[in-house]
Every structure is written in C-alpha cells, then in structure tokens.
CHARMM-style PDB file with segment names, atoms N, HN, CA, C and O in Angstrom:
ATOM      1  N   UNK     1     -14.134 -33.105 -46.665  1.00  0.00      PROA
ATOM      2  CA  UNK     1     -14.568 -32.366 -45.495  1.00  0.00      PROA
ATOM      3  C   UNK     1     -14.119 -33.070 -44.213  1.00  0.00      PROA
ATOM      4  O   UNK     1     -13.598 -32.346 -43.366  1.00  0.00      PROA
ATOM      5  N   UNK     2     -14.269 -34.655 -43.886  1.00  0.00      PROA
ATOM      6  HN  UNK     2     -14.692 -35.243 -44.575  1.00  0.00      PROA
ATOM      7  CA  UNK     2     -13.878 -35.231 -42.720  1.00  0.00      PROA
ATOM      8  C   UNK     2     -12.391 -35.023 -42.465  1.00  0.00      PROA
ATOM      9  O   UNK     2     -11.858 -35.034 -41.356  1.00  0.00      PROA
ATOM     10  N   UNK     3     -11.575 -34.765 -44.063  1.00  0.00      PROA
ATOM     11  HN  UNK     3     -12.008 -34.756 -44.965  1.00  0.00      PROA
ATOM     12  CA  UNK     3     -10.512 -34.960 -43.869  1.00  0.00      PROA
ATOM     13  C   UNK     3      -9.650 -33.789 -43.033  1.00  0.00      PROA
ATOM     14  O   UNK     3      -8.890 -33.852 -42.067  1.00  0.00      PROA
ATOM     15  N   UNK     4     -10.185 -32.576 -43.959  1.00  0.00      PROA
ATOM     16  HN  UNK     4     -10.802 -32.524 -44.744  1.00  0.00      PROA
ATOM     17  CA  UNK     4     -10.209 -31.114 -43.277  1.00  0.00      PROA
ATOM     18  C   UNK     4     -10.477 -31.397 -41.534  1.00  0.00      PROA
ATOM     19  O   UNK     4      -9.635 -31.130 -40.676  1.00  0.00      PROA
ATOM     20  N   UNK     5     -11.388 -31.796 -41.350  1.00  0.00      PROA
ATOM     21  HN  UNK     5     -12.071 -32.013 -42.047  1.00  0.00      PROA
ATOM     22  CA  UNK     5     -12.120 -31.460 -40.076  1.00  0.00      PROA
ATOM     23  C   UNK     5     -11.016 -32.713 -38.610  1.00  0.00      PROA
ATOM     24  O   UNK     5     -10.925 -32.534 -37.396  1.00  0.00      PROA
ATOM     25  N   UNK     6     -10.450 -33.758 -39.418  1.00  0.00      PROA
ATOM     26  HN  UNK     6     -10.525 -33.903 -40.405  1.00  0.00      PROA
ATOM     27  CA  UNK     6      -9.317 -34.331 -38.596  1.00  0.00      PROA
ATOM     28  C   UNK     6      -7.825 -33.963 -38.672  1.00  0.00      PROA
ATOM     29  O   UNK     6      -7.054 -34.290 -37.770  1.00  0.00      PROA
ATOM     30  N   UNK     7      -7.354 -33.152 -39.958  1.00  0.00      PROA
ATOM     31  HN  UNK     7      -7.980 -32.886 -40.690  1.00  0.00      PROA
ATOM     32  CA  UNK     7      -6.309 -32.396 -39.697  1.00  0.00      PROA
ATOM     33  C   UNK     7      -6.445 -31.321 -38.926  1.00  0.00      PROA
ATOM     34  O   UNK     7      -5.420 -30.796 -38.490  1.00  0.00      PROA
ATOM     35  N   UNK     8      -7.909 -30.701 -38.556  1.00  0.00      PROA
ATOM     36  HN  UNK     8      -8.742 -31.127 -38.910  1.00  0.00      PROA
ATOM     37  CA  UNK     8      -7.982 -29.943 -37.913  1.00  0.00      PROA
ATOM     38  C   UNK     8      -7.462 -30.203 -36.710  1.00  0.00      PROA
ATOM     39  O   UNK     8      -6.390 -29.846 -36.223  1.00  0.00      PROA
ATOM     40  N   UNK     9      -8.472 -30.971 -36.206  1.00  0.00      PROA
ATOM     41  HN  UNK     9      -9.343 -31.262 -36.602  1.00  0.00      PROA
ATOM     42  CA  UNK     9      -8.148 -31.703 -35.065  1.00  0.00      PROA
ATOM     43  C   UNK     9      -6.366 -32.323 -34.396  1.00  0.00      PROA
ATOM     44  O   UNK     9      -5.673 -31.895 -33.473  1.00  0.00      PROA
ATOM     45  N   UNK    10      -6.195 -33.246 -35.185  1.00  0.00      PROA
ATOM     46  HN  UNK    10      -6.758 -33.594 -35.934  1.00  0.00      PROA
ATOM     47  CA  UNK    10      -4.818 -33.090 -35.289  1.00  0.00      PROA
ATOM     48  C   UNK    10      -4.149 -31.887 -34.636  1.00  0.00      PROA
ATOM     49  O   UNK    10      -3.945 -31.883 -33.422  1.00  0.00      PROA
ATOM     50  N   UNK    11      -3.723 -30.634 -35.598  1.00  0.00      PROA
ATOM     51  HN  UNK    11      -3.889 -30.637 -36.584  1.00  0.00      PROA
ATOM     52  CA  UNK    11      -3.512 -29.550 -35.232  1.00  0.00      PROA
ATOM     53  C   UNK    11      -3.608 -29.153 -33.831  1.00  0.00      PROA
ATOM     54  O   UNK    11      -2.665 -28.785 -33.131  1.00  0.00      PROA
ATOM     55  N   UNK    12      -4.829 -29.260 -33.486  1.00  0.00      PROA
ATOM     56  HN  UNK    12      -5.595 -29.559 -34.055  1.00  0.00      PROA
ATOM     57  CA  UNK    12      -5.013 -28.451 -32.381  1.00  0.00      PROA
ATOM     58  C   UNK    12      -4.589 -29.061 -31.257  1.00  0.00      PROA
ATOM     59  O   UNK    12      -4.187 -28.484 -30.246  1.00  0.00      PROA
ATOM     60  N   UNK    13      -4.717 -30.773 -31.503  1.00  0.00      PROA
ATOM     61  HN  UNK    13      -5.044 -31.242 -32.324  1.00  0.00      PROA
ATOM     62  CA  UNK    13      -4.100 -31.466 -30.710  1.00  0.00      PROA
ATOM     63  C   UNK    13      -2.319 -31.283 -30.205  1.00  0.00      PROA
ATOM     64  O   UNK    13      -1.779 -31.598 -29.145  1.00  0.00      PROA
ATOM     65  N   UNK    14      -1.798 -30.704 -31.344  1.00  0.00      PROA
ATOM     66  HN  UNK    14      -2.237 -30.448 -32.205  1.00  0.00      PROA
ATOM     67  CA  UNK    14      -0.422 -30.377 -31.469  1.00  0.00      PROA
ATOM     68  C   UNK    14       0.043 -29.360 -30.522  1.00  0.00      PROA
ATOM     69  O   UNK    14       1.047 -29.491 -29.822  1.00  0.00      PROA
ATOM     70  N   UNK    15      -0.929 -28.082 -30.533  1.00  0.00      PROA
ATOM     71  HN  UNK    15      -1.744 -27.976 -31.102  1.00  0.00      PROA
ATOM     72  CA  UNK    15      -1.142 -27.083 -30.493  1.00  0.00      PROA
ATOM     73  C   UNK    15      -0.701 -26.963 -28.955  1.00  0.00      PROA
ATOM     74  O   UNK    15       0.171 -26.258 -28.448  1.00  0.00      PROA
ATOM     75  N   UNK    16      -1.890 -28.197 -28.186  1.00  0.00      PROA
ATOM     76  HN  UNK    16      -2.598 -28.770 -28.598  1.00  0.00      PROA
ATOM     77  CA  UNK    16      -1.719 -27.938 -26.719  1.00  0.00      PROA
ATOM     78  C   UNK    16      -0.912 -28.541 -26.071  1.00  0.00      PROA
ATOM     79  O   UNK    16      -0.609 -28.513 -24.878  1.00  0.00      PROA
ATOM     80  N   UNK    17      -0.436 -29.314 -27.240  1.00  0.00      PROA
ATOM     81  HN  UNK    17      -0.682 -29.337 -28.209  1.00  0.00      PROA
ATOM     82  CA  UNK    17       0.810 -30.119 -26.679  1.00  0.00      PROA
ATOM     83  C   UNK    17       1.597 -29.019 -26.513  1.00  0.00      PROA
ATOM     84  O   UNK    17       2.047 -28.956 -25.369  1.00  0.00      PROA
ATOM     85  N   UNK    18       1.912 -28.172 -27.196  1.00  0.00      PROA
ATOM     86  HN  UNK    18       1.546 -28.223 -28.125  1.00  0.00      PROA
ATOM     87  CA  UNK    18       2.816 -27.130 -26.976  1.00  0.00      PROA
ATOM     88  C   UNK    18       2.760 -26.438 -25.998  1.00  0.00      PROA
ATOM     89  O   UNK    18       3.819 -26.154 -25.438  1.00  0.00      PROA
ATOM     90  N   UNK    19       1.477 -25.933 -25.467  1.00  0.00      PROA
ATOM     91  HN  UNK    19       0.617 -26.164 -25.922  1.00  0.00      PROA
ATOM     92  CA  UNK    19       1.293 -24.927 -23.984  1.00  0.00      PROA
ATOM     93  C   UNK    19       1.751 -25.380 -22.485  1.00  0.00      PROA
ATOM     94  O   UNK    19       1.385 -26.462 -22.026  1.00  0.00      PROA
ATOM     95  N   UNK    20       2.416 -24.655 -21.899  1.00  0.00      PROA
ATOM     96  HN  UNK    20       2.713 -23.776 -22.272  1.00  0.00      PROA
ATOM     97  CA  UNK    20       3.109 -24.740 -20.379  1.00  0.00      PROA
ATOM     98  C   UNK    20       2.140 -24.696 -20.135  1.00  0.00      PROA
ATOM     99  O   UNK    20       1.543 -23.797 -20.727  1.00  0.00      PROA
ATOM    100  N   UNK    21       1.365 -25.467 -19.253  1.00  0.00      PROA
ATOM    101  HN  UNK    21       1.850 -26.197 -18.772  1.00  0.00      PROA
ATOM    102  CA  UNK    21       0.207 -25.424 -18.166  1.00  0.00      PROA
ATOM    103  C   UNK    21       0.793 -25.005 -17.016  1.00  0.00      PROA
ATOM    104  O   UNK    21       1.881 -25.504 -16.730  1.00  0.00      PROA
ATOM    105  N   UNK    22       0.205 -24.027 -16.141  1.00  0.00      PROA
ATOM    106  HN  UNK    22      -0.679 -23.622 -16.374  1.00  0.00      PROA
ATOM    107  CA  UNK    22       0.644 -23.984 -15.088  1.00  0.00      PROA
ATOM    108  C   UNK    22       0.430 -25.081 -14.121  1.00  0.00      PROA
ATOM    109  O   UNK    22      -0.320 -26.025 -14.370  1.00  0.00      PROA
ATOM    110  N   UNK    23       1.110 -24.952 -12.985  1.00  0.00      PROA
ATOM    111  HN  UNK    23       1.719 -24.185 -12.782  1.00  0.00      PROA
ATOM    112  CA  UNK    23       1.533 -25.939 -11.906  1.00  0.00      PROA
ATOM    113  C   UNK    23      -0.208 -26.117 -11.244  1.00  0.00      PROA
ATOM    114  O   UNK    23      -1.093 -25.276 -11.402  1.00  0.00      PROA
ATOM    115  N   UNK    24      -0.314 -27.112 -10.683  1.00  0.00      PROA
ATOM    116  HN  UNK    24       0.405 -27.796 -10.555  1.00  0.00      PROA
ATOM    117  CA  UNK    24      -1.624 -27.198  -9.407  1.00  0.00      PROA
ATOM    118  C   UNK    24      -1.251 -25.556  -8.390  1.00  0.00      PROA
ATOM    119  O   UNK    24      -1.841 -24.483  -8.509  1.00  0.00      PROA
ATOM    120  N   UNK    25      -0.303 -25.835  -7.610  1.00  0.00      PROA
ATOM    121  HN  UNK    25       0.177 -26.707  -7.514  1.00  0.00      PROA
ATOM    122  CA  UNK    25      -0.119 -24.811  -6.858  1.00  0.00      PROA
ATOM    123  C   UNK    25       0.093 -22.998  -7.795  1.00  0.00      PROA
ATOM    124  O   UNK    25      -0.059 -21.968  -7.138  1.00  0.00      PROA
ATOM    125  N   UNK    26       0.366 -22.959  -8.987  1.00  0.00      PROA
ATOM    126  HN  UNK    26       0.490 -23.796  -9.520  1.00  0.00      PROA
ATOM    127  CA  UNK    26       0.066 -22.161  -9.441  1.00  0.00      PROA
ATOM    128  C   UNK    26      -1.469 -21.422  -9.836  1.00  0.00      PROA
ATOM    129  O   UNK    26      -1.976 -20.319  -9.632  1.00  0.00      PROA
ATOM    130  N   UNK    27      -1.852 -22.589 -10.459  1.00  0.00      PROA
ATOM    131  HN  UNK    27      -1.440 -23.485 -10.625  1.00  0.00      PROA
ATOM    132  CA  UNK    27      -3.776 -22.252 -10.423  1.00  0.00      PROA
ATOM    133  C   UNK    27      -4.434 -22.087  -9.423  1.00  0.00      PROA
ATOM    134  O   UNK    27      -5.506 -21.535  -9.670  1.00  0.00      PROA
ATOM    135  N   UNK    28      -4.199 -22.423  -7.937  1.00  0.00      PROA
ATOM    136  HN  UNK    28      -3.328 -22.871  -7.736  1.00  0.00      PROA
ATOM    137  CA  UNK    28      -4.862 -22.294  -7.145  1.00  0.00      PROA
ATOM    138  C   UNK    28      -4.244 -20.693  -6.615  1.00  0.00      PROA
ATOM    139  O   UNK    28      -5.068 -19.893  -6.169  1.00  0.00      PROA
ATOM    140  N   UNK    29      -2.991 -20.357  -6.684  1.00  0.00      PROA
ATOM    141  HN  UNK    29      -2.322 -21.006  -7.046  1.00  0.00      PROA
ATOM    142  CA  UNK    29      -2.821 -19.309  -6.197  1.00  0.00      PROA
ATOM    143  C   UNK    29      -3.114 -17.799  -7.139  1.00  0.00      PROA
ATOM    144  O   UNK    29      -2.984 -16.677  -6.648  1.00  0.00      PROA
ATOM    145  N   UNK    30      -3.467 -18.029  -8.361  1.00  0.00      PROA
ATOM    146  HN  UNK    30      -3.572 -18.940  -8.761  1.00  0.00      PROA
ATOM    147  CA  UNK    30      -4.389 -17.133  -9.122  1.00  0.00      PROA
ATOM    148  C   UNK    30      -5.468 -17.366  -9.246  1.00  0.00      PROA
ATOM    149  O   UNK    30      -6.050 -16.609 -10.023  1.00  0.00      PROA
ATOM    150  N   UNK    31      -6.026 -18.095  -8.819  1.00  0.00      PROA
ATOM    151  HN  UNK    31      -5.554 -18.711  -8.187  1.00  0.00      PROA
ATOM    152  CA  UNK    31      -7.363 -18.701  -8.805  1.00  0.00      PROA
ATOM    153  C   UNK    31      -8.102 -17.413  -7.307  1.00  0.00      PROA
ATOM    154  O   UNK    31      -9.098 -16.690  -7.312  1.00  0.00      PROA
ATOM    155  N   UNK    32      -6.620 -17.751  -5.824  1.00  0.00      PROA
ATOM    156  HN  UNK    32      -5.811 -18.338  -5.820  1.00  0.00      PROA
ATOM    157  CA  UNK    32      -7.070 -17.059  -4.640  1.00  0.00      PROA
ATOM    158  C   UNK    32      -7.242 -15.499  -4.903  1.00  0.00      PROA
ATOM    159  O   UNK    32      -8.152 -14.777  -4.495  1.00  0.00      PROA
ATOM    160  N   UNK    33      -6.011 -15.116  -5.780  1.00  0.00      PROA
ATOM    161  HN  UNK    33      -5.273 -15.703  -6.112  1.00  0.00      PROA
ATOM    162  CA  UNK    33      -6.393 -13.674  -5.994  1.00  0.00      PROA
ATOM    163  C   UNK    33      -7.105 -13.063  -6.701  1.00  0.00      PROA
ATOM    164  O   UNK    33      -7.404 -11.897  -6.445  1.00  0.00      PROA
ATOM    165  N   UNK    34      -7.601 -13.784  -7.891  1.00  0.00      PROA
ATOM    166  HN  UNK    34      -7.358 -14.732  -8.099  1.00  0.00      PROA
ATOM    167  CA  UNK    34      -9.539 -13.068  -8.578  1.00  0.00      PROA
ATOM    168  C   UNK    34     -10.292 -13.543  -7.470  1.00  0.00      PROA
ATOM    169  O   UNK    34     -11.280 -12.826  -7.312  1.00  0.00      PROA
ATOM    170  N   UNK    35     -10.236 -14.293  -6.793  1.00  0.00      PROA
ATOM    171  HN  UNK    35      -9.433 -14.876  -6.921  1.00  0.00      PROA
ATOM    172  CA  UNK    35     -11.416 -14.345  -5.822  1.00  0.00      PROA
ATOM    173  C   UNK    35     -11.460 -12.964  -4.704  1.00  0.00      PROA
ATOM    174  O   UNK    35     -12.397 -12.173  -4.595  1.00  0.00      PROA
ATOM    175  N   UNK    36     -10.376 -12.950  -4.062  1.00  0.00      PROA
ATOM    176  HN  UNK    36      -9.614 -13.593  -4.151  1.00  0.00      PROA
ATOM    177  CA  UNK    36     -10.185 -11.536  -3.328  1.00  0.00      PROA
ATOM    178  C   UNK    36     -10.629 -10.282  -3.499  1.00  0.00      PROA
ATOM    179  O   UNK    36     -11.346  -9.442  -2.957  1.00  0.00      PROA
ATOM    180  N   UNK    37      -9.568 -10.547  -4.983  1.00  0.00      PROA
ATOM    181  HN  UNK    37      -8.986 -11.230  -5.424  1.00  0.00      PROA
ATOM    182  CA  UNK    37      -9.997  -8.841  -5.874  1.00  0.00      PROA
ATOM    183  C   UNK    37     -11.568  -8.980  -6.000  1.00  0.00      PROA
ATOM    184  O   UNK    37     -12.232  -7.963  -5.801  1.00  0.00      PROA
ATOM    185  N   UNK    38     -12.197 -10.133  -6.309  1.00  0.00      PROA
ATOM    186  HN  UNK    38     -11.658 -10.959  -6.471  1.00  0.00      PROA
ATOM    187  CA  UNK    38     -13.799  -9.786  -6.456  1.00  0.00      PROA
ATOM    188  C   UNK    38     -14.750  -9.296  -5.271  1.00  0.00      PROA
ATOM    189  O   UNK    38     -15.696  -8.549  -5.023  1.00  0.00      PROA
ATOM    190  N   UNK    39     -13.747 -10.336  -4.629  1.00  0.00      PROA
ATOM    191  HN  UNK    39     -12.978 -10.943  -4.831  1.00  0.00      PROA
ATOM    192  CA  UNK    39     -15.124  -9.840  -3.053  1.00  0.00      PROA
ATOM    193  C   UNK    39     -14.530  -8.159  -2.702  1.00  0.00      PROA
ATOM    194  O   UNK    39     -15.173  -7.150  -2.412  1.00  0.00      PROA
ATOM    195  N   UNK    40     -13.304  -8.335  -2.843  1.00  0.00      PROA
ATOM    196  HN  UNK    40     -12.781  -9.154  -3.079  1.00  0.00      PROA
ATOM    197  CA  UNK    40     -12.944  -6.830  -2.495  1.00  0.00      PROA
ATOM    198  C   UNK    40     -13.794  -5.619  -3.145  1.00  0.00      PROA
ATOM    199  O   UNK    40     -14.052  -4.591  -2.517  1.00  0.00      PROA
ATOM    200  N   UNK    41     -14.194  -5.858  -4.461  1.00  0.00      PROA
ATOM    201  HN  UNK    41     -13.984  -6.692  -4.971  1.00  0.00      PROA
ATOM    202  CA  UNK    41     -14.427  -5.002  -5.403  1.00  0.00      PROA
ATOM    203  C   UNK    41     -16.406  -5.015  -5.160  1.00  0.00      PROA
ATOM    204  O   UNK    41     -17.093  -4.011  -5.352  1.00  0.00      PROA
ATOM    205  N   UNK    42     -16.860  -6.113  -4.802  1.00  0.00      PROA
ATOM    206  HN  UNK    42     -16.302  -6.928  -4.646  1.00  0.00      PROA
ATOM    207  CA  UNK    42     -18.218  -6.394  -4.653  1.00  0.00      PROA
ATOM    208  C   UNK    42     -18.470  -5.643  -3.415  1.00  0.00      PROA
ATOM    209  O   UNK    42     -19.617  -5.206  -3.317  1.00  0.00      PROA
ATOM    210  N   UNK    43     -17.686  -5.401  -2.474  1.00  0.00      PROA
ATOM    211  HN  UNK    43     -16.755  -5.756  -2.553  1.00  0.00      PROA
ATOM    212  CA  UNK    43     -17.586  -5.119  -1.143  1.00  0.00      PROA
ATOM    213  C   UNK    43     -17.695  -3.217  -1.370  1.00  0.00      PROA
ATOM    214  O   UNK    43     -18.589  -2.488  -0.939  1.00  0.00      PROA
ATOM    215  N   UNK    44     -16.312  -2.764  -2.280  1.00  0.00      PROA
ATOM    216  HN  UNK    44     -15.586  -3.356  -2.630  1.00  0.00      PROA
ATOM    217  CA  UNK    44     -16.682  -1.327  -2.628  1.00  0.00      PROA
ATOM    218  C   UNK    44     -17.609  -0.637  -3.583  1.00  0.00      PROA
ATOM    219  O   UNK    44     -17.976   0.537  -3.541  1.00  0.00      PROA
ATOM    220  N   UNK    45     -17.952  -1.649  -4.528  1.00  0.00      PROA
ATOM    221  HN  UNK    45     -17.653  -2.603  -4.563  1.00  0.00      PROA
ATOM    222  CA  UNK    45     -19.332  -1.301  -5.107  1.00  0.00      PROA
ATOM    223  C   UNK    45     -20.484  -1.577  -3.941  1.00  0.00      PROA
ATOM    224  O   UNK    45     -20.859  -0.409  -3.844  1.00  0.00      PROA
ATOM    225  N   UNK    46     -21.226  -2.225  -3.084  1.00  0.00      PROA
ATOM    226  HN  UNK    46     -20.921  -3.174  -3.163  1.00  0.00      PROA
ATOM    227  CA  UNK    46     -22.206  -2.388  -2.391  1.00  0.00      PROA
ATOM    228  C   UNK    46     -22.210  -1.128  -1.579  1.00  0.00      PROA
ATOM    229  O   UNK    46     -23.326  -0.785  -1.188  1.00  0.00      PROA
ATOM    230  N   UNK    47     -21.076  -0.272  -1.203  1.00  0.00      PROA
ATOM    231  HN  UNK    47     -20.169  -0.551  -1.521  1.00  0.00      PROA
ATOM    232  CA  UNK    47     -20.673   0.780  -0.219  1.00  0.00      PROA
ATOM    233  C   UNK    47     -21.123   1.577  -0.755  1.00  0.00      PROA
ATOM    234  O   UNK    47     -21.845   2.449  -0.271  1.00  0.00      PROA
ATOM    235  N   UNK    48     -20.809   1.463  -1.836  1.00  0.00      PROA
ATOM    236  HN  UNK    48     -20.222   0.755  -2.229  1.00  0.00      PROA
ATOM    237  CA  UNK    48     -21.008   2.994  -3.277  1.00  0.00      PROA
ATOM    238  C   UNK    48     -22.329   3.050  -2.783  1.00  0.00      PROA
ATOM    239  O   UNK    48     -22.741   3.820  -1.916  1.00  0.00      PROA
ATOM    240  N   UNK    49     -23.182   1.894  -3.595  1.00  0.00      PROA
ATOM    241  HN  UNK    49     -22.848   1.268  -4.300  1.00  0.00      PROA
ATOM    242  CA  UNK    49     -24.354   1.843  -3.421  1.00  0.00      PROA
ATOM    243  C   UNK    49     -24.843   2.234  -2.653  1.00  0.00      PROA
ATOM    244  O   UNK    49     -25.548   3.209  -2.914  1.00  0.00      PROA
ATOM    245  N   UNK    50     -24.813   1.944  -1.809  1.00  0.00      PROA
ATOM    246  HN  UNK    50     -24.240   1.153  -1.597  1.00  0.00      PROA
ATOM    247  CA  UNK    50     -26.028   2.362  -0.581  1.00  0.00      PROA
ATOM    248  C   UNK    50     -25.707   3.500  -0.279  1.00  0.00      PROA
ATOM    249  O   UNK    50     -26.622   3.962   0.402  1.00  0.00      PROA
ATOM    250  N   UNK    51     -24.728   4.388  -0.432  1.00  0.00      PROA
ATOM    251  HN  UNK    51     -23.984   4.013  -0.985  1.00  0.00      PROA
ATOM    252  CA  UNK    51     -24.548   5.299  -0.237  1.00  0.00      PROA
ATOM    253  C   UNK    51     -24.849   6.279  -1.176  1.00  0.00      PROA
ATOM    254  O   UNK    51     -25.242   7.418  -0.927  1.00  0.00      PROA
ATOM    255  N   UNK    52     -24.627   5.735  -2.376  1.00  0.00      PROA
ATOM    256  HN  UNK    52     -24.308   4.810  -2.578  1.00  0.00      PROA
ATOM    257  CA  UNK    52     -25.336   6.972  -3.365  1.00  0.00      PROA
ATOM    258  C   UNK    52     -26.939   6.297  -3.159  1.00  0.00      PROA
ATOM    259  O   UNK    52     -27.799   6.988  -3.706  1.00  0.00      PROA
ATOM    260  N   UNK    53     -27.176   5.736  -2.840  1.00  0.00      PROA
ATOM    261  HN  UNK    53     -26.478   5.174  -2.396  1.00  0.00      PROA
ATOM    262  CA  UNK    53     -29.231   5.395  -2.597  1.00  0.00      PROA
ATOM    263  C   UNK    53     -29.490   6.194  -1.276  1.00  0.00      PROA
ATOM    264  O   UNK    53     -30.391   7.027  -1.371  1.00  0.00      PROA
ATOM    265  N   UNK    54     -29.005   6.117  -0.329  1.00  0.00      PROA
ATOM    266  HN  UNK    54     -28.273   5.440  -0.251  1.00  0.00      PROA
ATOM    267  CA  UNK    54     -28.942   6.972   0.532  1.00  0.00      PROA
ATOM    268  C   UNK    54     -29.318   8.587  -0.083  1.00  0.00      PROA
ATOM    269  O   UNK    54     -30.463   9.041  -0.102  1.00  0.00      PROA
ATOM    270  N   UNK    55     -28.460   9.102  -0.424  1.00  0.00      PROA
ATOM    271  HN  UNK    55     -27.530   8.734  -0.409  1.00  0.00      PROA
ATOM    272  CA  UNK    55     -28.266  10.620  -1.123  1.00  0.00      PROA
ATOM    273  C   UNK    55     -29.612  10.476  -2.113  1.00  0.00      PROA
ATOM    274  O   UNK    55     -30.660  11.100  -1.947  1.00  0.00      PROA
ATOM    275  N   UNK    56     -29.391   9.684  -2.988  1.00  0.00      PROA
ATOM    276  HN  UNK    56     -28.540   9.178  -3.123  1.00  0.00      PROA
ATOM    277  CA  UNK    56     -30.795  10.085  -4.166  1.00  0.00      PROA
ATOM    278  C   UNK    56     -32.512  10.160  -2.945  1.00  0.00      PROA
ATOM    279  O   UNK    56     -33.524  10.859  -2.987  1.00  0.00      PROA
ATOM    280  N   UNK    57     -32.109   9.216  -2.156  1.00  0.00      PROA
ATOM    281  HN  UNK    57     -31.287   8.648  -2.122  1.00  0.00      PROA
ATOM    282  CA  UNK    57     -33.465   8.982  -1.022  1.00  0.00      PROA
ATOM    283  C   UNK    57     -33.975  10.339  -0.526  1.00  0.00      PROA
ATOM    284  O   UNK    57     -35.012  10.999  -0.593  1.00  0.00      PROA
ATOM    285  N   UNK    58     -32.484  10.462   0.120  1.00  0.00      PROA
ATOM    286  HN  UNK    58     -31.641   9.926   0.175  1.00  0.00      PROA
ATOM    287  CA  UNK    58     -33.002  12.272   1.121  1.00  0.00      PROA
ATOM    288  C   UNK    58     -33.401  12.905   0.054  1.00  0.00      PROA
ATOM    289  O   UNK    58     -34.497  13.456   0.154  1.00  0.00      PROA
ATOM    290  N   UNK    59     -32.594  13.037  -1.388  1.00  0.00      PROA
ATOM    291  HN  UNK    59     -31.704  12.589  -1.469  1.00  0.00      PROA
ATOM    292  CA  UNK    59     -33.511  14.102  -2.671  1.00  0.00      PROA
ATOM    293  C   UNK    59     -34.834  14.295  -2.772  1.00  0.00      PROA
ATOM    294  O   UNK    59     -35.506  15.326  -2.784  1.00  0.00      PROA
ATOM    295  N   UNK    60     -35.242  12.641  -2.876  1.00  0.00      PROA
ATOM    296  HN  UNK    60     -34.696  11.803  -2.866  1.00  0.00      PROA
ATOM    297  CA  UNK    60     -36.240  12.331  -3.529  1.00  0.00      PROA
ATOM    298  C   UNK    60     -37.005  12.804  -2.005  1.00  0.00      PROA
ATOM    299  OT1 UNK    60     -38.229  12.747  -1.885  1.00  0.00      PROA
TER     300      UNK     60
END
C-alpha cells in the first residue's frame, strides 16, 4: 500500500513537471478580467433586482 501510495506520488510529481505554468504577468492579467466580468455581472444582476422588486412591490 505505501508503495502504491509513493508511486503515486511520484507520478504526479512528474505530471506537473510537465505543465506550462503561466507567466506572473499572465495570471495577473486573467486574474483582472474574472474580476471585471464579476463586478460587471454583480452590477447587472443588482439592476435586475431591484427592478423586478420594484414591479412585484407595486403588484403586491
């Protein structure tokens, strides 16, 4: 079982040896645009909102 469980390891160690990490300046510049798109998107849902609460209000 230990033995399994350090070839595992091994492996995976291999594994990430293999992956291109992106650059510093790459992560930060996808990092800026989910942040945007979120506030952007938090910004047109809150609009929705109050605006369909608005409408259900005068119903009610």
């Amino acid at each position: 079982m230990i033995t399994k469980a350090l070839q595992f390891l091994a492996e995976v160690k291999a594994e990430v040896n293999k992956v291109t990490w992106p650059s510093r300046r790459e992560a930060l510049g996808g990092t800026a645009v989910v942040v945007v798109v979120v506030l952007l998107m938090a910004t047109f849902l809150g609009v929705i909102d109050a605006i369909l609460s608005k409408i259900v209000q005068s119903i009610i």
